[in-house]
C-alpha positions, 0 to 999 in steps of 0.5 A, spaced: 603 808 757 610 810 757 609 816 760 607 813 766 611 808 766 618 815 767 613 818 771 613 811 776 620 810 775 621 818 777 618 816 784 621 810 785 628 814 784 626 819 789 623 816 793 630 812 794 634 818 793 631 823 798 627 818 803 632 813 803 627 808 801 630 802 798 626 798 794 629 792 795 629 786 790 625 781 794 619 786 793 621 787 786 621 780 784 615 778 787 612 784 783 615 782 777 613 775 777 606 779 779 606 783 772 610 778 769 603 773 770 599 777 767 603 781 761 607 774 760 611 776 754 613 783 756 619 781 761 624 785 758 621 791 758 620 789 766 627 787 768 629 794 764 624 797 770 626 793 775 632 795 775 634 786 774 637 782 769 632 776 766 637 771 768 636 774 776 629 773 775 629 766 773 634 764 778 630 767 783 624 764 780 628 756 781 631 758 788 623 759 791 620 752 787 627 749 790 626 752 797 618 750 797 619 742 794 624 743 801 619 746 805 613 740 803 619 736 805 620 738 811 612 738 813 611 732 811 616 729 815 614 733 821 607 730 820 609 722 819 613 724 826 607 728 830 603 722 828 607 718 833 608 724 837 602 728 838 603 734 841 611 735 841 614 742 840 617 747 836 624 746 839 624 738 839 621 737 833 628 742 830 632 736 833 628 730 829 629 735 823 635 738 822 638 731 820 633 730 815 633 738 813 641 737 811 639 730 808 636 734 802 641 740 803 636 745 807 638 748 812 632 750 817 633 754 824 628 755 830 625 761 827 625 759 820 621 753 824 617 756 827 614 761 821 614 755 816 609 751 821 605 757 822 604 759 815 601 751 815 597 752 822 601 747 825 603 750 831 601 747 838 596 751 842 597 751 849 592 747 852 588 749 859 588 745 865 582 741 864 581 738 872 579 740 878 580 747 882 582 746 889 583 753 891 580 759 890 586 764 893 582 770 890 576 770 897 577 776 901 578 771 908 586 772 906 591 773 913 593 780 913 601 781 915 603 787 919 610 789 921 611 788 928 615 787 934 618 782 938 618 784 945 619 781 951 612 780 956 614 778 964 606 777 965 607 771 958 608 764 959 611 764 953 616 770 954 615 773 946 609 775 944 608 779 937 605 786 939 603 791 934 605 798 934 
């Protein structure tokens, strides 16, 4: 087990030092909590490989409950104001809630917006148009264009008649 362990942690090295991967914290985090589920009593030993302090992961772990508590706050507020309003959009909606969102201390963008109430399945899809179709500008009867010249004709009654040359 501790061979592997040095064996891993040898690659990871490698791979940050010679490939210019950087294994950022965002992903290490998310396997410590992983491994931290199913080894809970091993965290020590998992900060000391994750490179990361215990005070980082439990910080962590308080900004994600505090950032979802935020979110869920956020999405119940968008659905009290979709209630009333059934199809509006992203755009307007960050207007009714950005107020809202500074009131609980989140700040939320059009993008963040966008991703939050897609990961809920709350975006508006667009609808097709349901009514008649009058024209149908795809048939094969459609005026041709030519370019043409205007010339005088004596024998015409208009004096310019369009003649293709």
């Amino acid at each position: 087990m501790e061979l592997e362990k040095e064996f891993y942690k040898e690659i990871v090295n490698l791979a940050e030092k010679e490939l210019g991967i950087n294994f950022k914290k965002k992903l290490r985090q998310e396997a410590m909590k992983d491994v931290n589920e199913r080894y809970p009593r091993k965290l020590r030993v998992l900060c000391k490989l994750a490179n990361l302090s215990p005070q980082g992961f439990y910080q962590n772990n308080k900004k994600e409950v505090k950032e979802n508590f935020s979110q869920e706050l956020i999405i119940q507020e968008l659905l009290r104001y979709r209630s009333v309003h059934k199809r509006v959009g992203v755009r307007k909606l960050l207007h009714q809630v950005q107020s809202f969102a500074m009131n609980i201390g989140y700040k939320i963008g059009r993008d963040a917006l966008f991703e939050l109430l897609e990961s809920h399945n709350l975006l508006i899809r667009n609808r097709r148009k349901n009514g008649p179709i009058t024209t149908f500008s795809k048939h094969r009867f459609k005026k041709l264009y030519y370019k043409g010249h205007y010339t005088y004709d004596a024998y015409s009654n208009m004096g310019f008649r369009y003649y293709l040359l």
